[in-house]
C-alpha positions in Angstrom: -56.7 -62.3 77.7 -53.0 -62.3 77.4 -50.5 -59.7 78.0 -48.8 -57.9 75.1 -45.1 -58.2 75.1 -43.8 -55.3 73.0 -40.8 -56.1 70.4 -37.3 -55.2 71.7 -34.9 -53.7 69.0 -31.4 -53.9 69.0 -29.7 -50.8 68.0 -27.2 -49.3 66.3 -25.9 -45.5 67.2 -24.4 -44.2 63.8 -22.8 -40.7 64.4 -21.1 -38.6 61.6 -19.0 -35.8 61.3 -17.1 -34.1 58.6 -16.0 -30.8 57.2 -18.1 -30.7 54.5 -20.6 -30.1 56.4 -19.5 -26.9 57.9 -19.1 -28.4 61.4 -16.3 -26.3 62.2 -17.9 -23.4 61.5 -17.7 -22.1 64.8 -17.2 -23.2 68.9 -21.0 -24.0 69.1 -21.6 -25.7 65.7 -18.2 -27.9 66.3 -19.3 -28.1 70.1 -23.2 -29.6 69.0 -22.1 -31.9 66.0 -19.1 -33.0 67.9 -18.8 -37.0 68.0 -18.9 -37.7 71.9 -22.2 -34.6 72.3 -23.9 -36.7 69.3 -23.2 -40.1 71.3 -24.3 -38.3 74.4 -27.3 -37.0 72.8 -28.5 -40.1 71.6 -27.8 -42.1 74.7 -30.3 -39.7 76.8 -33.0 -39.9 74.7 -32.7 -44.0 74.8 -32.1 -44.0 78.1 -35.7 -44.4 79.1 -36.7 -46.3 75.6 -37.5 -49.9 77.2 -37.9 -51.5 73.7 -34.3 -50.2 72.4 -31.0 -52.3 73.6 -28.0 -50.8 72.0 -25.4 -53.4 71.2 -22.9 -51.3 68.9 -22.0 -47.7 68.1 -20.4 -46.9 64.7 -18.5 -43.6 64.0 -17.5 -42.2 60.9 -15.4 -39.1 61.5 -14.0 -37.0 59.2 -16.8 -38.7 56.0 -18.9 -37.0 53.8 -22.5 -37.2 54.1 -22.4 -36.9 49.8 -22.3 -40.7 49.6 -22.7 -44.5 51.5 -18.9 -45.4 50.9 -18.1 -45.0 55.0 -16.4 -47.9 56.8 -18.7 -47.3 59.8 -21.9 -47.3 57.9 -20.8 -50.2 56.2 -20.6 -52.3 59.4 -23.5 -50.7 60.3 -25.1 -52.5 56.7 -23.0 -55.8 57.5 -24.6 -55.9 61.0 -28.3 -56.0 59.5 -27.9 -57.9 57.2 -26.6 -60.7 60.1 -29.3 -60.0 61.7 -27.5 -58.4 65.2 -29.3 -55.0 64.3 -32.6 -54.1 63.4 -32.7 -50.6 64.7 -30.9 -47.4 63.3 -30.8 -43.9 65.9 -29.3 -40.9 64.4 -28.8 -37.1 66.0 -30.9 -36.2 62.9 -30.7 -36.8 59.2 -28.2 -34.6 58.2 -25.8 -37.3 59.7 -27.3 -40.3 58.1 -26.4 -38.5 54.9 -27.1 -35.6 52.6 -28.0 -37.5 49.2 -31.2 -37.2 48.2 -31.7 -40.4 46.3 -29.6 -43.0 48.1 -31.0 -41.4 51.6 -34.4 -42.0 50.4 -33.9 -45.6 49.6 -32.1 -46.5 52.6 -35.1 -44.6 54.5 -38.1 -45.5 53.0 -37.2 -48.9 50.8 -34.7 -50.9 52.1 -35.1 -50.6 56.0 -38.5 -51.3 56.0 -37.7 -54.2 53.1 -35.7 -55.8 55.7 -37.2 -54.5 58.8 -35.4 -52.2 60.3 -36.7 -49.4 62.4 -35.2 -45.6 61.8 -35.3 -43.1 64.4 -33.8 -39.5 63.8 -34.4 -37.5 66.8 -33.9 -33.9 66.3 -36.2 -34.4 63.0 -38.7 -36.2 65.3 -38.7 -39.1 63.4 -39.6 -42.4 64.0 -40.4 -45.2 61.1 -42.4 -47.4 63.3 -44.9 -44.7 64.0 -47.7 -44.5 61.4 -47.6 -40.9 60.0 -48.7 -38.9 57.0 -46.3 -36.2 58.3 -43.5 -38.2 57.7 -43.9 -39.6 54.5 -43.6 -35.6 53.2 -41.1 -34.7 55.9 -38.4 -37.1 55.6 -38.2 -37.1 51.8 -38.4 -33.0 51.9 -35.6 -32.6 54.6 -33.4 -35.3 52.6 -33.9 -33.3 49.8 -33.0 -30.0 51.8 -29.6 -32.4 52.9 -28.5 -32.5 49.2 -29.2 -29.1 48.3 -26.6 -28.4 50.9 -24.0 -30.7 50.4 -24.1 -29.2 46.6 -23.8 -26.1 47.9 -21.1 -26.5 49.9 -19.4 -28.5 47.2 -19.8 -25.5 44.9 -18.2 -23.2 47.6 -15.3 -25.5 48.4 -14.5 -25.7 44.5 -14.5 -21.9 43.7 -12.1 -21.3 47.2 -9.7 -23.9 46.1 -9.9 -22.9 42.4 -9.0 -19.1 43.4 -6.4 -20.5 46.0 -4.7 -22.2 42.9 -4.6 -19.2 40.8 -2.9 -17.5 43.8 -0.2 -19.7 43.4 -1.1 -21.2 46.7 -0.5 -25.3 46.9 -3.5 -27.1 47.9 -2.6 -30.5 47.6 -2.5 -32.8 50.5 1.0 -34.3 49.8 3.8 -31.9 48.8 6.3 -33.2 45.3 9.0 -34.9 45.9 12.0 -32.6 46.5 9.4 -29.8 48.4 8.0 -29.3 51.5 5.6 -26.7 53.2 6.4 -23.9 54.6 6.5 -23.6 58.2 5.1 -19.7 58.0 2.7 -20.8 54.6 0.9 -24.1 54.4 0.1 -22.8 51.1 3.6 -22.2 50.0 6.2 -24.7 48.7 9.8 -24.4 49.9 13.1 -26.9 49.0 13.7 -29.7 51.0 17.4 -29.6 50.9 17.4 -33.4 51.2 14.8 -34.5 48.7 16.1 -31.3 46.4 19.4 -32.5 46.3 18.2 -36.2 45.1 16.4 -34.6 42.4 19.5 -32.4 40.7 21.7 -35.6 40.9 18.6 -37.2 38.8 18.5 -34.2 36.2 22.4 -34.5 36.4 22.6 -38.0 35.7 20.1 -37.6 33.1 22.2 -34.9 30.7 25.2 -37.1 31.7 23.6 -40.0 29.5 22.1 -42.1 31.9 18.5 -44.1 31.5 15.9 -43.9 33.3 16.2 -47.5 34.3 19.9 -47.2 35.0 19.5 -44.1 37.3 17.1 -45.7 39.4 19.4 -48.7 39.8 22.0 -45.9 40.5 19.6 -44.6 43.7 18.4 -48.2 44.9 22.2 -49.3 45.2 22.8 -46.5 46.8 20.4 -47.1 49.6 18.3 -43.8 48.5 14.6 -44.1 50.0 11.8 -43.5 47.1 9.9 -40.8 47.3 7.0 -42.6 49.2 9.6 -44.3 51.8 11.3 -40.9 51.9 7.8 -39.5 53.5 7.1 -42.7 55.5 10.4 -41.9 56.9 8.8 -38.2 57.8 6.1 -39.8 59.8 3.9 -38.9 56.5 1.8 -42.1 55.6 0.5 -42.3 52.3 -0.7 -45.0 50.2 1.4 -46.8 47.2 -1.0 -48.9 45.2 1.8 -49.7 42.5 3.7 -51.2 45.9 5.9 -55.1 44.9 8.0 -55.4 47.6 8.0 -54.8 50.9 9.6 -51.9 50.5 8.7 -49.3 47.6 11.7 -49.1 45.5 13.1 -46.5 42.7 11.4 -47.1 39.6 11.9 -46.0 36.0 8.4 -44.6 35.7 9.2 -43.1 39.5 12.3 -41.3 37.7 10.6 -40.1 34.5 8.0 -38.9 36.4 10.5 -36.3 38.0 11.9 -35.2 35.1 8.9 -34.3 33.1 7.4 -32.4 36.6 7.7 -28.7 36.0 7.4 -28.0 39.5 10.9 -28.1 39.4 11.5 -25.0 37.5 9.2 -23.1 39.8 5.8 -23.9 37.8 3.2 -25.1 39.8 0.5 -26.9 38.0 -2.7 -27.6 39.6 -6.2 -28.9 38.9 -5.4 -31.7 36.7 -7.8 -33.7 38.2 -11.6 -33.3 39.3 -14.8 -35.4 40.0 -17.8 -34.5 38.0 -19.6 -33.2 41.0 -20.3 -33.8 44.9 -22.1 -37.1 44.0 -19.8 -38.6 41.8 -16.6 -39.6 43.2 -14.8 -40.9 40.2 -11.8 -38.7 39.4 -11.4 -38.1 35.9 -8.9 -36.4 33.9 -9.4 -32.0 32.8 -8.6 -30.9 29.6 -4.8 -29.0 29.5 -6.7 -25.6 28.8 -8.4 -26.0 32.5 -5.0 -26.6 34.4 -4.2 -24.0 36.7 -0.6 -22.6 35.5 1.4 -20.1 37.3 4.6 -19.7 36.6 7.8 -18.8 39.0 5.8 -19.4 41.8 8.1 -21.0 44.2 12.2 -21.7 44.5 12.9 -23.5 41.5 15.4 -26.8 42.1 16.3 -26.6 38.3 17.0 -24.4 35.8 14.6 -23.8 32.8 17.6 -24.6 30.2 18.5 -27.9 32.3 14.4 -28.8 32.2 14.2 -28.4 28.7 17.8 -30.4 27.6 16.0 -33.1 29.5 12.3 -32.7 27.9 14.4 -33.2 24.9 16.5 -36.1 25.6 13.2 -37.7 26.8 11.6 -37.4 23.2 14.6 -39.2 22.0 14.3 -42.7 21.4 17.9 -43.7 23.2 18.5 -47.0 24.6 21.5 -48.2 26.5 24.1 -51.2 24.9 23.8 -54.2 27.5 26.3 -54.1 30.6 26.4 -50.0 29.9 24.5 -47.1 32.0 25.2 -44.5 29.8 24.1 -44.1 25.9 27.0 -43.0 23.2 27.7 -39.9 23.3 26.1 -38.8 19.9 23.0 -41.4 20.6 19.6 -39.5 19.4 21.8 -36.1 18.3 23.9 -38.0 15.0 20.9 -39.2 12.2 20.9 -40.0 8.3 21.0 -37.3 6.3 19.1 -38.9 3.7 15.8 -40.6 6.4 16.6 -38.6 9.3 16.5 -41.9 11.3 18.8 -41.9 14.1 22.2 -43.5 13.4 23.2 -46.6 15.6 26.2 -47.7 17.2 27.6 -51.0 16.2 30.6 -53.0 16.6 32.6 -55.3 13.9 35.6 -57.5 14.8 38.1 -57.9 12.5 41.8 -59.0 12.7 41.1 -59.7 16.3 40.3 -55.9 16.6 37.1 -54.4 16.9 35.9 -51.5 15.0 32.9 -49.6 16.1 30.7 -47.5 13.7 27.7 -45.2 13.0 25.4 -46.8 11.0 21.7 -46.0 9.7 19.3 -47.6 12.4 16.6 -47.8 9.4 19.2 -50.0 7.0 20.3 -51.8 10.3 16.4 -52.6 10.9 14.8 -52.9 6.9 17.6 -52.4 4.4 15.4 -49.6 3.2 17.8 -46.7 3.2 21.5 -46.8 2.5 24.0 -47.7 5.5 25.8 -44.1 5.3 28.1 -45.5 7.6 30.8 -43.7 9.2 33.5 -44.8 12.1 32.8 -43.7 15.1 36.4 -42.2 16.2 36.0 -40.2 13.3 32.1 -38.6 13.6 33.1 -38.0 17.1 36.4 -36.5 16.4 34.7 -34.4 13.6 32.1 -33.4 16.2 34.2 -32.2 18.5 36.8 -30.1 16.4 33.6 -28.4 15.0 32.5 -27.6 18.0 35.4 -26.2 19.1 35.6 -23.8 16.3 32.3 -23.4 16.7 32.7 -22.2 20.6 35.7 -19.9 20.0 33.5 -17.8 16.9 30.5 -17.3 19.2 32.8 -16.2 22.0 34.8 -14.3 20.1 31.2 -12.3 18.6 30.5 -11.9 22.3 33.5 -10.2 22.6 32.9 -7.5 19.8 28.8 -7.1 21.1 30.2 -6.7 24.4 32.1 -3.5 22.5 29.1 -2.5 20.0 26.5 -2.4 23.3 29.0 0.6 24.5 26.9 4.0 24.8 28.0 5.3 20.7 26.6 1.9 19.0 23.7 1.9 21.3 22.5 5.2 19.9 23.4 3.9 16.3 21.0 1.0 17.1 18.1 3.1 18.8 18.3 5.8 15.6 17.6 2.5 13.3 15.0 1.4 15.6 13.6 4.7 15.6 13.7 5.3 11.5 11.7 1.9 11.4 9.1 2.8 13.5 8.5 6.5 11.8 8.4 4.8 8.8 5.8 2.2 10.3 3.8 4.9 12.0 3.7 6.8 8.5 2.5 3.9 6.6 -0.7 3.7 8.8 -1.1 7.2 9.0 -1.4 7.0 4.9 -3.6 4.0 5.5 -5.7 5.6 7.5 -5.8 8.7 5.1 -6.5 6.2 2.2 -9.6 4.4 4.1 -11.2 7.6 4.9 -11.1 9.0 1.3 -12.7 5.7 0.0 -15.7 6.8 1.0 -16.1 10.1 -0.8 -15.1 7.9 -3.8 -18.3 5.5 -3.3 -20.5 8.4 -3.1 -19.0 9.9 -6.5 -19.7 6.6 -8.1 -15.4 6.2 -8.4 -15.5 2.9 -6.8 -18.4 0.1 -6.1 -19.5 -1.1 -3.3 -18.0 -4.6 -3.8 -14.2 -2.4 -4.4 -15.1 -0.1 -1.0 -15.8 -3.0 0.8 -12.8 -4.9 -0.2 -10.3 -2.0 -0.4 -11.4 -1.0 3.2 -10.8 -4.6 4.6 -7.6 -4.1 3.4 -6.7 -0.5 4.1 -7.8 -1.1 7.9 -5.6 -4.9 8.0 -2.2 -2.5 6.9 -3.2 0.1 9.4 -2.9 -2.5 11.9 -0.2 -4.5 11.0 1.5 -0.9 10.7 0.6 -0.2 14.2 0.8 -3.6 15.8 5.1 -3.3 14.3 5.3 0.5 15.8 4.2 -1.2 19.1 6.7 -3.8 18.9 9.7 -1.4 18.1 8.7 1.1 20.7 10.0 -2.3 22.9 13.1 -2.7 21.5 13.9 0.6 21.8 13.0 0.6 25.6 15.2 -2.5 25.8 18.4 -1.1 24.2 18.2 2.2 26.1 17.6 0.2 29.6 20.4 -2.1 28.5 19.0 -5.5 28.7 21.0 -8.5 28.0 19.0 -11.2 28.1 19.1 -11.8 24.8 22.6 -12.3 24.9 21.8 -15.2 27.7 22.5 -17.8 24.9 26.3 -16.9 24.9 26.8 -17.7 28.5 25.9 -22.1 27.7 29.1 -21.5 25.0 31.4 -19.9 27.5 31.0 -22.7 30.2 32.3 -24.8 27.3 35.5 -22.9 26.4 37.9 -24.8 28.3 36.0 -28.4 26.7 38.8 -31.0 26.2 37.0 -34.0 25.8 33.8 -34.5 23.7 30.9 -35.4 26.8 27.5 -36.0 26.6 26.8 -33.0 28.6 28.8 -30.5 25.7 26.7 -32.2 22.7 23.2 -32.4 24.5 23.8 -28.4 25.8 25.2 -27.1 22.1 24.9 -29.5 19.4 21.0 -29.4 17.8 21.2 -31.9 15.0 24.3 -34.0 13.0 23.4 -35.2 9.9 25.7 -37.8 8.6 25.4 -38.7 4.9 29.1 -41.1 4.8 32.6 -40.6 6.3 33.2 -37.6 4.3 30.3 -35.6 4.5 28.8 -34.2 7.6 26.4 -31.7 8.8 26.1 -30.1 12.3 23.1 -28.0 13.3 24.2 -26.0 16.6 21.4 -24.7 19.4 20.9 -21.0 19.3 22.4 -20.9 15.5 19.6 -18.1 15.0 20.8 -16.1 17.9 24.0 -16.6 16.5 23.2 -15.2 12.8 21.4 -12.5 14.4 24.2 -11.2 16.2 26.3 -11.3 13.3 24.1 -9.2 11.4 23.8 -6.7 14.2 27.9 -6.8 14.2 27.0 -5.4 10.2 24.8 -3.5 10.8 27.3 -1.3 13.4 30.0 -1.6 10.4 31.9 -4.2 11.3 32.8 -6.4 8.8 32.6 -10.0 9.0 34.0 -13.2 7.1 34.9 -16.9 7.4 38.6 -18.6 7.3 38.9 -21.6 5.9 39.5 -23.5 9.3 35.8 -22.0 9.7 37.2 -19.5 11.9 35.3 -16.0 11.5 37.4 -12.9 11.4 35.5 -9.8 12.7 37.0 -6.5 12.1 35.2 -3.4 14.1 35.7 -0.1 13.3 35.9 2.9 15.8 32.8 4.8 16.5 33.4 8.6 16.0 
């Protein structure tokens, strides 16, 4: 009889590590999962294993054991399926992986489907002995692996979702413009460099510019994008929208600063999630479920500067061939009769050229009227307007900067206080009211139907009553501690007083709306115009007397407090 020649396997060592799995909890646990004490381990027990050759060793480090999508594993799949392995050796099975279902048909369906022996030490597992015990082990501890992985998952999200609420940054790769802080990986600082790029961006969008034509502006002047920018910081990260060899400024690249509120010191986080450990798809959160907190970090730009932008990005404004810059009234100026924006275009004529405002609807369909106007003249109009228009709110801050002196203050805290007695009295008798409603139901005055309805509304006064009492108890606190913020408006006119030439920067900053019906008749909506009203009703309301010239001057005449 002959001898028996046993079959020799060729192996594959697959080692894991990752810290998902809570390797690093501690010097032993990061000493026994390590890479090399995994290798090591494996090695000994083969070491007297005549039927094992090992002929590769793949390494996944830093992978999590939720899913199969490892380069190292995948060789290790490549290499059966040529044939040059048909033996997989493991520390144990938490580092084959810790899905339940994919672990399970690696293990017991497609190894043994294409012949390849499993061995998992430390779970005392071999596939090519014959053992009841196995068939409920392996399955169980798999399904012991994937209870953990979810609940590690589950611990991870809730410590990075309270992190965010903190205000702390948990991204991998910091905005462009920010770095971390040295101190605080969790905190976002300037980066003077990258800062400084973006406020020439903002800057060059209020001065008119296009997206397009700013980030020709930074490519010709040899300014890295924001993904060479950190390849020059030794940071490598991946640009999948990558056409040349090197990653140029884009449009989309620019508009994508300019609508990032980071910039005014909001950081905005969990935009982004995957549906759960398994999953690995990233899919988009509702707006609700972002993670807002505001004035978190240094800001780069100001809120007023972020919102001019917001709104010249709503703005459908396009640039005239051969020009970076859009008209100077492009997006503000539309028809007073379709509120479609009004157009620039030029007619030549006696070998001159004459440029005008026209309707962009007639330019396009014919279907509103042309309500043309020359554009010397709108803009000419515009600015003289303005003008006026600058001098009358500085001149009001002028007198408010006299009726906010100690004897008007206390006029305007006595009016604040009459309203609120008066609002605190009105609940007070609507409380009185409510309560007596019920001695009326039991005298038979009113029915049921009338108490219920006159005690809806009895209790809905009380509250408006108090809700307003509430509200001027505030205004009162802010006139006696002085606050001026709401006089923040007057400073964006002041900046202007000195304005000799109509810019973009003027109209965009002051100018809301001009609504041109034809060359004689023109509207112009100013920003803050409420702010305005309001605190020429406050200069009447302190007895000064107010009225309007007809170069639309206003004349303000204050009288001395006694």
């Amino acid at each position: 009889m002959g001898k028996t020649v046993n079959r020799i396997y060729h192996a594959a060592i697959y080692v894991r590590l990752s810290k998902e799995d809570g390797d690093v909890a501690g010097p032993a646990k990061a000493e026994s999962n390590s890479i090399s004490n995994q290798k090591n381990l494996i090695r000994d027990f083969l070491k007297d294993k005549d039927d094992i050759i090992v002929v590769s060793e793949r390494v996944d480090d830093g992978y999590s054991g939720s899913n199969f999508e490892r380069p190292g594993f995948q060789m290790m799949m490549e290499d059966i399926r040529r044939g040059k392995v048909d033996c997989v050796v493991v520390k144990d099975l938490s580092r084959f992986g810790r899905e339940y279902i994919d672990s399970g048909k690696y293990i017991e369906r497609l190894f043994p489907a294409l012949g390849v022996r499993f061995i998992a030490i430390n779970d005392h597992i071999d596939s090519r002995e014959e053992s009841g015990r196995d068939d409920i082990v392996v399955p169980f501890k798999n399904l012991m692996n994937d209870a953990y992985c979810r609940d590690i998952s589950i611990k991870i999200r809730s410590h990075l979702e309270v992190k965010r609420k903190n205000g702390e940054y948990t991204g991998a790769f910091t905005p462009y413009g920010y770095k971390k802080d040295e101190n605080d990986r969790n905190k976002l600082v300037p980066d003077l460099y990258a800062a400084g790029v973006v406020k020439d961006i903002f800057r060059m969008k209020l001065r008119g510019m296009s997206q397009a034509a700013i980030a020709d502006r930074l490519n010709g002047q040899g300014v890295l994008s924001p993904v060479e920018y950190k390849h020059s910081l030794g940071i490598r990260i991946q640009d999948h929208f990558k056409t040349h060899e090197q990653a140029e400024w884009s449009p989309v690249a620019v508009r994508r600063i300019l609508e990032n509120e980071v910039y005014v010191g909001t950081l905005v986080q969990g935009r982004h999630s995957t549906p759960n450990h398994k999953v690995k798809k990233i899919v988009d959160k509702p707006e609700e479920e972002w993670v807002r907190v505001e004035d978190n970090h240094e800001p780069v730009i100001s809120r007023r500067e972020f919102a001019i932008v917001q709104r010249l990005l709503g703005m459908d404004t396009r640039t005239s061939p051969n020009e970076e810059e859009v008209y100077v009234l492009a997006g503000i100026a539309v028809c007073a009769e379709c509120g479609a924006p009004m157009v620039k275009r030029s007619v030549p004529a006696g070998g001159k050229v004459y440029s005008y405002y026209i309707c962009s609807k007639n330019a396009a369909t014919k279907e509103c009227g042309p309500h043309r106007i020359p554009k010397g003249k709108l803009e000419s109009l515009v600015f003289e307007v303005l003008k006026t228009h600058i001098a009358n709110v500085l001149d009001t801050g002028r007198i408010l900067e006299y009726v906010n002196t100690v004897p008007f203050q206390e006029l305007e805290i006595k009016e604040l206080e009459r309203q609120k007695e008066a609002k605190e009295q009105e609940a007070q008798r609507c409380r009185e009211l409510r309560d007596m409603l019920y001695e009326d139901l039991k005298d038979g005055v009113v029915s049921r139907e009338d108490y219920a309805e006159l005690y809806e509304g009895y209790t809905g006064r009380r509250k408006k009553a108090e809700e307003a009492v509430r509200k001027l108890r505030h205004e009162i606190q802010d006139v006696m501690d002085a606050r001026t913020d709401k006089y923040e408006w007057l400073r964006f006119f002041k900046e202007y007083q000195n304005i000799s030439v109509l810019s973009r920067m003027a109209v965009v900053e002051l100018v809301d709306r001009v609504r041109v019906s034809d060359k004689n008749h023109v509207e112009i909506d100013f920003n803050f115009q409420d702010c305005f009203q309001s605190a020429l009703r406050q200069l009447q309301s302190a007895g000064c007397t107010v009225c309007t010239g007809e170069n639309g001057r206003i004349d303000i005449q204050r009288r001395e407090v006694v």
